[in-house]
TORKOL-4160 file (C-alpha; in steps of 0.2 Angstrom, whole numbers, padded with zeros to 4 digits, m for minus):
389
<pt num="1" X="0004" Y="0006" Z="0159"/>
<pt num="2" X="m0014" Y="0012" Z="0156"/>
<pt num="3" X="m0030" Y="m0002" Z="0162"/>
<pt num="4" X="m0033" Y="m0011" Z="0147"/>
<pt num="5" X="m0053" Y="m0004" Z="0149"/>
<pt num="6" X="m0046" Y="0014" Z="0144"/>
<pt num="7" X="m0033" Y="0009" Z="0132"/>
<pt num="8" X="m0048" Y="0007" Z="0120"/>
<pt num="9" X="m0054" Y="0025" Z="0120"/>
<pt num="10" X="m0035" Y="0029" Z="0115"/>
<pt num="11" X="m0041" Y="0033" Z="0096"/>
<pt num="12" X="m0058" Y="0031" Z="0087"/>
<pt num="13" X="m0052" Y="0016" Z="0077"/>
<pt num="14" X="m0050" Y="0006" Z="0092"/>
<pt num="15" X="m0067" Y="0004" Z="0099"/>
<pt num="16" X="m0074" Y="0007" Z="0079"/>
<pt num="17" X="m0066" Y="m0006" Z="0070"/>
<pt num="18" X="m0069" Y="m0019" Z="0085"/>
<pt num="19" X="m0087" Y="m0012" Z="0085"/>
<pt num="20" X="m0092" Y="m0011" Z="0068"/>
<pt num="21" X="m0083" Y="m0028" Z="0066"/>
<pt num="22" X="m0092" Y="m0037" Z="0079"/>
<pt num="23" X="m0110" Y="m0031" Z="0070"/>
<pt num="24" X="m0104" Y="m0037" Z="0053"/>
<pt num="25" X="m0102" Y="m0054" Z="0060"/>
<pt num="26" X="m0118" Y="m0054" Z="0070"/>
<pt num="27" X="m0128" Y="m0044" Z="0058"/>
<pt num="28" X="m0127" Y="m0056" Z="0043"/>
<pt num="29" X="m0128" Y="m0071" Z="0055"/>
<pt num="30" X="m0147" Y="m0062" Z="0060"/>
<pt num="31" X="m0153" Y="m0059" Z="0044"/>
<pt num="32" X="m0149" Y="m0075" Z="0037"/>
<pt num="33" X="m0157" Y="m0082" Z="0050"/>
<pt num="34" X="m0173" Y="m0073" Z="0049"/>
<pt num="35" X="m0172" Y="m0074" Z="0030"/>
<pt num="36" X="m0173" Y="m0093" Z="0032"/>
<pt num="37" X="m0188" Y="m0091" Z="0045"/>
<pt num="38" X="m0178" Y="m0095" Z="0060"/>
<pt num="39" X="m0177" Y="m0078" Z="0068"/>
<pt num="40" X="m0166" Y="m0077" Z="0081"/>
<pt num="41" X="m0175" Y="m0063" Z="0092"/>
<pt num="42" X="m0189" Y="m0050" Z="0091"/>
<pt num="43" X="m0192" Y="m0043" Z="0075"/>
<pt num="44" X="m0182" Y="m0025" Z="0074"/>
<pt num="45" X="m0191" Y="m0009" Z="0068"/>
<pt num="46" X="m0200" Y="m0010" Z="0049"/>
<pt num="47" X="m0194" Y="m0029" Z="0050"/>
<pt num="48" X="m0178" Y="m0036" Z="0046"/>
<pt num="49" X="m0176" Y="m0032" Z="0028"/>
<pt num="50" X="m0174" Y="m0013" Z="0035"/>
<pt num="51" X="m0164" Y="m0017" Z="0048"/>
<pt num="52" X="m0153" Y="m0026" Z="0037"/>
<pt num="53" X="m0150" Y="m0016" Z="0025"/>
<pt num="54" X="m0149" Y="0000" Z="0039"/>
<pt num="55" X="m0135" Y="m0008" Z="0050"/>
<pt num="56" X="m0124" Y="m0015" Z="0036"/>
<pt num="57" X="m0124" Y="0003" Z="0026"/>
<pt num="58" X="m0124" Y="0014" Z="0042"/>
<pt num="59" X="m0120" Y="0004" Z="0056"/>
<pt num="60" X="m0104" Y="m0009" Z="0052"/>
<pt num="61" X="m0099" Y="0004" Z="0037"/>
<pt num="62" X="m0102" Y="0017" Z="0045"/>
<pt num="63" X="m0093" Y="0013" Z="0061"/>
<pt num="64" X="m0077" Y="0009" Z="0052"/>
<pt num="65" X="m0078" Y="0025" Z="0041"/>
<pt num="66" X="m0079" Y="0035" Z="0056"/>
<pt num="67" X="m0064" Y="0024" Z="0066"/>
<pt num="68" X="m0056" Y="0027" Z="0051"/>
<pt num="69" X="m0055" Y="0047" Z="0048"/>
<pt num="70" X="m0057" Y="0052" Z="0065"/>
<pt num="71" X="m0040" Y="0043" Z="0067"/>
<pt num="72" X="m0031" Y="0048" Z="0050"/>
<pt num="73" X="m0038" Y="0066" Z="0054"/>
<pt num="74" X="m0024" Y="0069" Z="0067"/>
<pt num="75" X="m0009" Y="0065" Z="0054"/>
<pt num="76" X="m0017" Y="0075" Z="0041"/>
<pt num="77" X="m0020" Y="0090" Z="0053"/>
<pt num="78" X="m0006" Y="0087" Z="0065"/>
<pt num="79" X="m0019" Y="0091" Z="0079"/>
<pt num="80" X="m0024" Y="0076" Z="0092"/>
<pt num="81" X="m0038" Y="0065" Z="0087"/>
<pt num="82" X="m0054" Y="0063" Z="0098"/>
<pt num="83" X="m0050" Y="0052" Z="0115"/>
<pt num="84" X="m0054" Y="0049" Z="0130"/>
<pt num="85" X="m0071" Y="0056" Z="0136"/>
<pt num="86" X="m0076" Y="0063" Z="0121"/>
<pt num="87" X="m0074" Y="0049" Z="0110"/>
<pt num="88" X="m0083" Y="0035" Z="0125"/>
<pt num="89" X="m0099" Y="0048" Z="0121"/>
<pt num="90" X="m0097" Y="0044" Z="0103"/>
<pt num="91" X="m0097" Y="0026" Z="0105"/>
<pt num="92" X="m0112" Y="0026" Z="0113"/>
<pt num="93" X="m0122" Y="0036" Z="0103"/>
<pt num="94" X="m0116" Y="0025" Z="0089"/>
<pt num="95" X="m0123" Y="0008" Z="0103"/>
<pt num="96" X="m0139" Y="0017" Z="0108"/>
<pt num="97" X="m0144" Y="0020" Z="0088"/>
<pt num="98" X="m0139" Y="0000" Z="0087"/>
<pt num="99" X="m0151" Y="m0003" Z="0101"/>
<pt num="100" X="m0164" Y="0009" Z="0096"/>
<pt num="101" X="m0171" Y="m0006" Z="0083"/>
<pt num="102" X="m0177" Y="m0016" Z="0093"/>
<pt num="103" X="m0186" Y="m0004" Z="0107"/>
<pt num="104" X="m0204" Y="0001" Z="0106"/>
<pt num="105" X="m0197" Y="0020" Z="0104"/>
<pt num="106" X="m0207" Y="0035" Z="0095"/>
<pt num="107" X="m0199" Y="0036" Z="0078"/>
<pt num="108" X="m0194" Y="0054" Z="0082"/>
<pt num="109" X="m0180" Y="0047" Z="0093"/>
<pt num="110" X="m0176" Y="0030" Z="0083"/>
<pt num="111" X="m0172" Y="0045" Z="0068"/>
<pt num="112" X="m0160" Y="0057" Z="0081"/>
<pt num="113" X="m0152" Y="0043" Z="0090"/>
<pt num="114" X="m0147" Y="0034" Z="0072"/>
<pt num="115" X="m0143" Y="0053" Z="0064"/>
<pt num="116" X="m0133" Y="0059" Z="0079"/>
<pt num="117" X="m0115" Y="0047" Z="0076"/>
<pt num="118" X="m0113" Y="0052" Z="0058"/>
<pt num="119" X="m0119" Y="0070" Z="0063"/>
<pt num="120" X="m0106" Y="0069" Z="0078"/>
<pt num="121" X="m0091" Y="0062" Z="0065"/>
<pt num="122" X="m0096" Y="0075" Z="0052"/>
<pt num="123" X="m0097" Y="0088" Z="0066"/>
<pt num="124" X="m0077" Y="0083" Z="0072"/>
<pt num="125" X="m0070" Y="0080" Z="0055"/>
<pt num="126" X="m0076" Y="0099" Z="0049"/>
<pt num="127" X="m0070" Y="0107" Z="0064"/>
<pt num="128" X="m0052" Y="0098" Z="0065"/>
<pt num="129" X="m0049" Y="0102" Z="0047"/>
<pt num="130" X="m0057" Y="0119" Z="0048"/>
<pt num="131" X="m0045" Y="0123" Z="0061"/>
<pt num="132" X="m0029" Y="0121" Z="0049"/>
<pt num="133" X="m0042" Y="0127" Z="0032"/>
<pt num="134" X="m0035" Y="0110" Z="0026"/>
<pt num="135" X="m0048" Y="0111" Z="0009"/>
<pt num="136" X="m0042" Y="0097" Z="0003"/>
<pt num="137" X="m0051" Y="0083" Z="0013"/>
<pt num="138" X="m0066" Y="0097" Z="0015"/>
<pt num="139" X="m0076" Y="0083" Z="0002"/>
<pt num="140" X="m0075" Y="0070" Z="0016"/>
<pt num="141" X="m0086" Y="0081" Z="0025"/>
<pt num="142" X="m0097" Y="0084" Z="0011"/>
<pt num="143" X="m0099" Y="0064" Z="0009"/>
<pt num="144" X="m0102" Y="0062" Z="0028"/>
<pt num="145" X="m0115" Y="0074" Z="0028"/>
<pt num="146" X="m0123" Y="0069" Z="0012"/>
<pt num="147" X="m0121" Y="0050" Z="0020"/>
<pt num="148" X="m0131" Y="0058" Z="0034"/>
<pt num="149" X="m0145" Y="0066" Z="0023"/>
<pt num="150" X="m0149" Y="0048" Z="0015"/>
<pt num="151" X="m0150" Y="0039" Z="0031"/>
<pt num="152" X="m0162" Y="0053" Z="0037"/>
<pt num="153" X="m0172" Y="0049" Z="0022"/>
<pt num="154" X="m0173" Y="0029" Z="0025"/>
<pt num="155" X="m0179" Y="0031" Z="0044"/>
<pt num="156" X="m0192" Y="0046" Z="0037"/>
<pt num="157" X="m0198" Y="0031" Z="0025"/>
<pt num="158" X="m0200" Y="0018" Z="0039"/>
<pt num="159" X="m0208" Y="0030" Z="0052"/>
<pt num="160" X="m0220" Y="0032" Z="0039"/>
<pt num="161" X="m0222" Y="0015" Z="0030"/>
<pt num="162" X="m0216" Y="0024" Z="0013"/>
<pt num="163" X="m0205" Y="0008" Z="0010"/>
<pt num="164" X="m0202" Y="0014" Z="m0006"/>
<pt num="165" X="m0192" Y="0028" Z="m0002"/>
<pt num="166" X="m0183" Y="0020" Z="0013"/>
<pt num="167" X="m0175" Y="0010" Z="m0004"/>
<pt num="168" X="m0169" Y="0021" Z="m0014"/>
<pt num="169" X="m0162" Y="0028" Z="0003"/>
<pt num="170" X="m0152" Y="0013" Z="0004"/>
<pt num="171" X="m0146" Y="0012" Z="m0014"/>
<pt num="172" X="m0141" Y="0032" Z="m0014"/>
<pt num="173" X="m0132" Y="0027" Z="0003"/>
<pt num="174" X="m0121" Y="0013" Z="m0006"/>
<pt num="175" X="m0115" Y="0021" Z="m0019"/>
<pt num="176" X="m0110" Y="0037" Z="m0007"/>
<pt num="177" X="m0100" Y="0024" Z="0001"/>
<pt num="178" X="m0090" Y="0020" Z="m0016"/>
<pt num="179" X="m0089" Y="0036" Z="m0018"/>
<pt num="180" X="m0078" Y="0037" Z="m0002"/>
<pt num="181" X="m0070" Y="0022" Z="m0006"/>
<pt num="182" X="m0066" Y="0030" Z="m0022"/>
<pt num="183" X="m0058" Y="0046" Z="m0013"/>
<pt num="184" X="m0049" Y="0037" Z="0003"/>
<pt num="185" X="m0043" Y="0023" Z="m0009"/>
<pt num="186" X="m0037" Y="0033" Z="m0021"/>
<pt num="187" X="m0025" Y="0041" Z="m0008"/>
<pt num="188" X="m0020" Y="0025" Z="0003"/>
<pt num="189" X="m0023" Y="0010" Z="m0011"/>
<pt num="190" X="m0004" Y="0018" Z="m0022"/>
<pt num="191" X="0006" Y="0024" Z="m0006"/>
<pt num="192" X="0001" Y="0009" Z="0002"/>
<pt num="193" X="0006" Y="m0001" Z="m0013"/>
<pt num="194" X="0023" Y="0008" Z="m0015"/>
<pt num="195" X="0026" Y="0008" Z="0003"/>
<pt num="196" X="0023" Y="m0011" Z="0004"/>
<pt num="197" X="0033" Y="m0016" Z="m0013"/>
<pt num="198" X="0047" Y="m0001" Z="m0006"/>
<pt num="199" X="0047" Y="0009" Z="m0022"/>
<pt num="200" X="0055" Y="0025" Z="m0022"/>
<pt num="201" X="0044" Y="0033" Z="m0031"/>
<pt num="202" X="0023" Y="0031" Z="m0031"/>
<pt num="203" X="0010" Y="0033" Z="m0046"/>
<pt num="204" X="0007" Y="0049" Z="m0048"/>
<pt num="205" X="m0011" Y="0056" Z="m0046"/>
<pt num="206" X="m0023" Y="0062" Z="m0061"/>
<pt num="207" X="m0033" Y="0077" Z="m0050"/>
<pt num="208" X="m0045" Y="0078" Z="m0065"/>
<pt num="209" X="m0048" Y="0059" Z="m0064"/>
<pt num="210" X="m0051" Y="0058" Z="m0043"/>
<pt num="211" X="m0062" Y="0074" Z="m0046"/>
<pt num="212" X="m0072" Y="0066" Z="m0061"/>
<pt num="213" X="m0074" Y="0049" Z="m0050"/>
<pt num="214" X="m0080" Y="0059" Z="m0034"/>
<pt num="215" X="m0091" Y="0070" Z="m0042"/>
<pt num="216" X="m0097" Y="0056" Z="m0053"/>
<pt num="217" X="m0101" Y="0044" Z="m0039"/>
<pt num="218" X="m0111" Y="0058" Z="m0029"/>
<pt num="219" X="m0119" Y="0060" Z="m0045"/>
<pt num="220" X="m0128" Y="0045" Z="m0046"/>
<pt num="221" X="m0131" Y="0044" Z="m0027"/>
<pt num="222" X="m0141" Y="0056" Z="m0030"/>
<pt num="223" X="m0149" Y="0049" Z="m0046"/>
<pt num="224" X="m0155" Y="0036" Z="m0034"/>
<pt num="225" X="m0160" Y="0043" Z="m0019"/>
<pt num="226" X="m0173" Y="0053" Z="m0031"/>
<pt num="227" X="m0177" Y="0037" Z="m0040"/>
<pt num="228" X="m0173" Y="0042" Z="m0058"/>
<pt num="229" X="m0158" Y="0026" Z="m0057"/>
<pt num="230" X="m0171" Y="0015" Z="m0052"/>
<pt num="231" X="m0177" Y="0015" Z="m0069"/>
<pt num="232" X="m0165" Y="0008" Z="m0083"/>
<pt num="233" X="m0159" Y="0020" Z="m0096"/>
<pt num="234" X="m0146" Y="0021" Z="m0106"/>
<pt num="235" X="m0138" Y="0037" Z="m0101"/>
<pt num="236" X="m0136" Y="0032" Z="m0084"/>
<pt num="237" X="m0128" Y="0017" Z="m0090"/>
<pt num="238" X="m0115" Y="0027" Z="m0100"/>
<pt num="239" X="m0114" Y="0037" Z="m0083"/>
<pt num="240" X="m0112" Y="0020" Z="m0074"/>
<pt num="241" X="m0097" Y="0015" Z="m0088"/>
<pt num="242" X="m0088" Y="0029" Z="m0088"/>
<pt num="243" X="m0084" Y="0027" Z="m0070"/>
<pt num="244" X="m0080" Y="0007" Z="m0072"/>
<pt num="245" X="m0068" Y="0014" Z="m0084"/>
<pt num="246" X="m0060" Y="0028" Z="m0072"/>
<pt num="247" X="m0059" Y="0017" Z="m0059"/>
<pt num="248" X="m0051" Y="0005" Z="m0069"/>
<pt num="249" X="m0038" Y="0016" Z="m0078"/>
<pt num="250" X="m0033" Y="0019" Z="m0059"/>
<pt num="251" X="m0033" Y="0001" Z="m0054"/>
<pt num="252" X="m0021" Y="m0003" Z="m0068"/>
<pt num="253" X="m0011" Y="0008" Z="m0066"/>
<pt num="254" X="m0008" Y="0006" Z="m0046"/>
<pt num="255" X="m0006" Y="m0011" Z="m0053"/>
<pt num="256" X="0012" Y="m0021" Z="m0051"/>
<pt num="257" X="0015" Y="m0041" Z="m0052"/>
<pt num="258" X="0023" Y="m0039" Z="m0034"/>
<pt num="259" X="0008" Y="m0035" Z="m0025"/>
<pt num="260" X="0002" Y="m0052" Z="m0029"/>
<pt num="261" X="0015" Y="m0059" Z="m0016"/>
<pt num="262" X="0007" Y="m0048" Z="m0003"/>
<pt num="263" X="m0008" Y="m0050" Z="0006"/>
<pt num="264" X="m0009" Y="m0032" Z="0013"/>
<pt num="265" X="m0007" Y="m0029" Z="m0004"/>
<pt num="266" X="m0018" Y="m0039" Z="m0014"/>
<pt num="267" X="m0033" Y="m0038" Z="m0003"/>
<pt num="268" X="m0035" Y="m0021" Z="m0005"/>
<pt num="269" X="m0033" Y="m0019" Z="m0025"/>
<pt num="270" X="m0046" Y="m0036" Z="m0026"/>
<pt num="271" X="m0057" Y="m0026" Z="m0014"/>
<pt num="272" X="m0057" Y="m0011" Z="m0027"/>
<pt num="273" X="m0059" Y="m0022" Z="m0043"/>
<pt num="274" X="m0075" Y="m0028" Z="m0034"/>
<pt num="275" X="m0081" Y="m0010" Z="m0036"/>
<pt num="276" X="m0077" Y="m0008" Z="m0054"/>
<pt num="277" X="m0086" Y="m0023" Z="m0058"/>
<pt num="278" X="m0103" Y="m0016" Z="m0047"/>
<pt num="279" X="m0100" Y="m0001" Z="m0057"/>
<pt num="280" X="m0099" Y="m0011" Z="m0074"/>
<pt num="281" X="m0114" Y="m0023" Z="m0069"/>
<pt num="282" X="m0123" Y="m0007" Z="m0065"/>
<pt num="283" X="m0119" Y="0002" Z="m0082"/>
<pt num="284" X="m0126" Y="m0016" Z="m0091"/>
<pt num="285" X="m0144" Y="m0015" Z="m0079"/>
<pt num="286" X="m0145" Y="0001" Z="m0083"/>
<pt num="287" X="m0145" Y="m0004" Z="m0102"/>
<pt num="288" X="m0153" Y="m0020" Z="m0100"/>
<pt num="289" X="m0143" Y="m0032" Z="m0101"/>
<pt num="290" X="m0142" Y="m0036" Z="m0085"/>
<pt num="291" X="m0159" Y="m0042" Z="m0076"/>
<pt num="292" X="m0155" Y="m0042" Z="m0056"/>
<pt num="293" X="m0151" Y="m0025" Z="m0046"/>
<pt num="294" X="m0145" Y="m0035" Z="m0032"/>
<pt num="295" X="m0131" Y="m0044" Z="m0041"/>
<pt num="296" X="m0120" Y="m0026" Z="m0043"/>
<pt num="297" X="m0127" Y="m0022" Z="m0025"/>
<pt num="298" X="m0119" Y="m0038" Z="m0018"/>
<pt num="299" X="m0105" Y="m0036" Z="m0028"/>
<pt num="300" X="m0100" Y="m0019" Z="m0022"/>
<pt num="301" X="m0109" Y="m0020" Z="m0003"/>
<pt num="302" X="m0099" Y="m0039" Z="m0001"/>
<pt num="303" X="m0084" Y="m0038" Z="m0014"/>
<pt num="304" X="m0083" Y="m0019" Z="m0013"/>
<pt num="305" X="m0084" Y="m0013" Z="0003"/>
<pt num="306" X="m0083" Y="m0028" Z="0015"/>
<pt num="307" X="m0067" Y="m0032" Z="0006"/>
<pt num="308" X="m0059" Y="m0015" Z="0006"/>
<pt num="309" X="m0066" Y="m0013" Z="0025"/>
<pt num="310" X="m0056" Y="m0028" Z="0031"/>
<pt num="311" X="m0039" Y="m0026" Z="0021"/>
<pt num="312" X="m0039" Y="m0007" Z="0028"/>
<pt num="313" X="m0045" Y="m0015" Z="0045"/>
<pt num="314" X="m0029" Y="m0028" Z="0044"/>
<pt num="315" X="m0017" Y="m0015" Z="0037"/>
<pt num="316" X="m0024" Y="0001" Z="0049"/>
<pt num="317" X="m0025" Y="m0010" Z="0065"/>
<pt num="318" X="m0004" Y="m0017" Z="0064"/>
<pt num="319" X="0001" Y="0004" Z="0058"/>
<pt num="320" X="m0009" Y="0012" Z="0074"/>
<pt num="321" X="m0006" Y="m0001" Z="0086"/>
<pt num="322" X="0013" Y="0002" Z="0084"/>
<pt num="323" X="0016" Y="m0016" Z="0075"/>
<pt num="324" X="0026" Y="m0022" Z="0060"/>
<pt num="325" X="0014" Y="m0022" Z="0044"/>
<pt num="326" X="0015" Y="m0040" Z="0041"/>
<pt num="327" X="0000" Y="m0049" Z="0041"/>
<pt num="328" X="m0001" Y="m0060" Z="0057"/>
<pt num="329" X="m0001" Y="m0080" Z="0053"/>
<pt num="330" X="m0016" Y="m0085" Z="0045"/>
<pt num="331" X="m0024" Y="m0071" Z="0044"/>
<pt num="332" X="m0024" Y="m0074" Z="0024"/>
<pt num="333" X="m0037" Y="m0085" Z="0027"/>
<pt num="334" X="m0049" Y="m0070" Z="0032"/>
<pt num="335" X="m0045" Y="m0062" Z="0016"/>
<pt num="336" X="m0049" Y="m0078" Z="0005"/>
<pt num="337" X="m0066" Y="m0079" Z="0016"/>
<pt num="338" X="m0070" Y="m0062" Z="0013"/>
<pt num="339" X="m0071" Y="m0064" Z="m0007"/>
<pt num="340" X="m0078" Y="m0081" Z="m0006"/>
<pt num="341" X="m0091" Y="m0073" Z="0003"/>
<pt num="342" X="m0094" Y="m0060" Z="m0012"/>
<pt num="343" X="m0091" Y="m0074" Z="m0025"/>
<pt num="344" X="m0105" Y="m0085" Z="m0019"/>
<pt num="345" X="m0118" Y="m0072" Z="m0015"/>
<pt num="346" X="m0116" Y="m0063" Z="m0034"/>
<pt num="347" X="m0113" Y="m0079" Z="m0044"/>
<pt num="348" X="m0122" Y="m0092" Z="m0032"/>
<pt num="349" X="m0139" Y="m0086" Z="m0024"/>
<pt num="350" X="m0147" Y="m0085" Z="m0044"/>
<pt num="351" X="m0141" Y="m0105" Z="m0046"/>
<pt num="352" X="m0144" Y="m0111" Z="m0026"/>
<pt num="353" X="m0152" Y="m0099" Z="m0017"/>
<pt num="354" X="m0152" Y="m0102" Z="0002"/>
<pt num="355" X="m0140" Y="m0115" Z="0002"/>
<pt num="356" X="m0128" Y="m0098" Z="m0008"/>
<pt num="357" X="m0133" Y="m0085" Z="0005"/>
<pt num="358" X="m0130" Y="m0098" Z="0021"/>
<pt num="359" X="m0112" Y="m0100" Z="0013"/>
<pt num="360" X="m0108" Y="m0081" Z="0011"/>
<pt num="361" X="m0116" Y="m0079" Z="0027"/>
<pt num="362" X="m0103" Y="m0090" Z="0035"/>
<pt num="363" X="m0090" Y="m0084" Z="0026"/>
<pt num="364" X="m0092" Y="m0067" Z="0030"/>
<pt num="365" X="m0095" Y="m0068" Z="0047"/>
<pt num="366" X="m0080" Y="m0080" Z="0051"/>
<pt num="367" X="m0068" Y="m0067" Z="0040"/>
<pt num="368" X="m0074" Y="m0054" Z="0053"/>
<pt num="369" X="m0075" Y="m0066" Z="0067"/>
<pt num="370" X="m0054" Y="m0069" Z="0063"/>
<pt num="371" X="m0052" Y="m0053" Z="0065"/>
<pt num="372" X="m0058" Y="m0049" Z="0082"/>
<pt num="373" X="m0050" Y="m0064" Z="0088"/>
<pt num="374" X="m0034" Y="m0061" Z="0080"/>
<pt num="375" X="m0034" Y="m0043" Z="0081"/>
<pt num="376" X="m0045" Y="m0038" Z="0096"/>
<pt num="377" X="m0031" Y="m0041" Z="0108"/>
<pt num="378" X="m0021" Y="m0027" Z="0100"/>
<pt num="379" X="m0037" Y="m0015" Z="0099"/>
<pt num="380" X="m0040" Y="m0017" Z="0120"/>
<pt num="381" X="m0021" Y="m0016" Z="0125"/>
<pt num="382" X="m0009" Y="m0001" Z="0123"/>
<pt num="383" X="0005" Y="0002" Z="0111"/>
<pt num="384" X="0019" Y="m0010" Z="0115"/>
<pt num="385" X="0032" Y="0004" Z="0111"/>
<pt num="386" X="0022" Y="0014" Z="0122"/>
<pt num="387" X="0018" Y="0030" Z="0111"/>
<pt num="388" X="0000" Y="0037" Z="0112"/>
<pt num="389" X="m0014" Y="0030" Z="0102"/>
């Protein structure tokens, strides 16, 4: 049996999903924190707003996406996935750009040190699938590298105090995530379900619709990142509606009553409604019906993201670990925190403003904290059928 110290370099999700994990529950804990003028440390780079709004995007998110693909990568290219040396180099690049923050370091190296993890899983994805021209996922690739442009473009606006820009950095980033949830979910979200209900057969995909959503998702990425979104108008908000309603025609029909008497399940579908609704609440700012930006931001960072980011976690974790996919005892409760979180910082901030974000704080951070306690054990040690990974 392998030291428990190396098991975790086995695959990328294993020291990714309890790294990225572990900042989601530390990061909202410190920006709550400072938000309530009870900082709990030094000040970070450009302040904590920044810091906020860069490690939650590319630090926890981007941790998980990367633990993610570099591990699904070897089924979809049969070729083994990063491990070992290589990957160890990957996770500290990934801990010196989380470190970087708060060190009195020229902006040049803050910018490569924060670039180079993305960059490096980019760099790994393209090369594996290139190797096997597997075109299919070449759009992940695309994503990633797009995902790397906008974080290039929020640390070029703190390095030079054009705040501004660092913003709509941030916004283009989001919605580049949604638009790979948009494309992983629609692949995992119906074989999941059909796998977990035991179906035969699986809903069948509509190429022209996952083409439309992807390319629509970029598109207003991109409508950010060069502030045109930033102003309401009423063809972005047709733009905005038309993928609520794609992403809804998908929802409904991956839909089946059983599901709802499966957590693995549920969470996962909840997760992606959260991001039809940011996508709806965006289509009404856009039109003006709807006065707060970061009510659909919330809603798709929080609902969206952080739901869909533990349900893969809890899912992913039993699967590559070699384990029965059945959720372990009280891990349900995670699940619940997760959207309560969401629920009280869309609906509740606007009524009860610090008491609100304190409670999705909380929330959040103990639905992340249950995972690493539940499922860090099974991330450090190795398979217990013994296979690799």
């Amino acid at each position: 049996m392998k030291p428990i110290v190396l098991s975790v370099f086995n695959l990328a999700f294993r020291p990714f999903f309890l790294l990225g994990s572990l900042l989601a529950l530390l990061g909202v804990a410190l920006w709550v924190s400072a938000l309530s003028g009870h900082p709990l440390g030094d000040q970070p780079v450009g302040g904590w707003l920044v810091w906020h709004q860069h490690e939650l995007v590319f630090g926890f998110t981007g941790a998980i996406i990367g633990g993610f693909l570099l591990t699904a990568v070897q089924s979809w290219t049969g070729r083994p996935g990063l491990a070992g040396f290589p990957l160890a180099l990957l996770v500290l690049l990934w801990l010196l750009g989380r470190i970087s923050w708060f060190q009195s370091i020229p902006p040049v190296l803050l910018l490569v040190l924060n670039l180079s993890f993305l960059l490096g899983v980019a760099v790994v994805m393209a090369r594996m699938l290139w190797a096997v021209r597997q075109a299919r996922n070449y759009p992940i690739v695309l994503v990633l590298l797009l995902l790397t442009g906008v974080q290039g473009m929020q640390l070029y606006g703190v390095a030079s105090g054009d705040y501004a820009l660092a913003q709509r950095a941030v916004l283009a980033a989001i919605w580049l995530v949604a638009a790979m949830m948009g494309l992983i979910g629609g692949r995992v979200i119906p074989f999941f379900t059909q796998r977990g209900l035991g179906h035969e057969q699986g809903v069948s995909a509509w190429p022209w619709l996952d083409w439309a959503l992807l390319l629509g998702s970029v598109l207003v990425a991109v409508l950010f990142a060069l502030g045109f979104a930033l102003y309401p108008h009423p063809l972005t908000g047709l733009l905005f509606g038309l993928l609520a309603a794609g992403h809804m025609v998908r929802l409904l029909r991956w839909f089946s009553p059983a599901l709802l008497r499966v957590p693995l399940l549920w969470s996962l579908h909840l997760a992606y409604a959260w991001m039809v609704l940011a996508f709806a609440g965006a289509a009404l700012w856009q039109c003006g019906w709807l006065t707060n930006l970061s009510t659909l931001v919330h809603a798709l960072t929080v609902g969206g993201i952080g739901g869909m980011i533990l349900a893969m976690l809890a899912r992913v974790t039993l699967g590559h670990t070699g384990r029965a996919l059945t959720l372990p005892r009280g891990f349900v409760a995670a699940l619940v925190l997760i959207n309560l979180a969401a629920v009280v910082r869309v609906f509740g901030v606007d009524l009860w403003y610090l008491p609100s974000l304190w409670l999705a704080a909380v929330s959040w951070s103990a639905a992340f904290g249950l995972y690493l306690i539940v499922y860090g054990p099974m991330l450090l040690r190795p398979r217990p059928d013994g296979k690799a990974g």
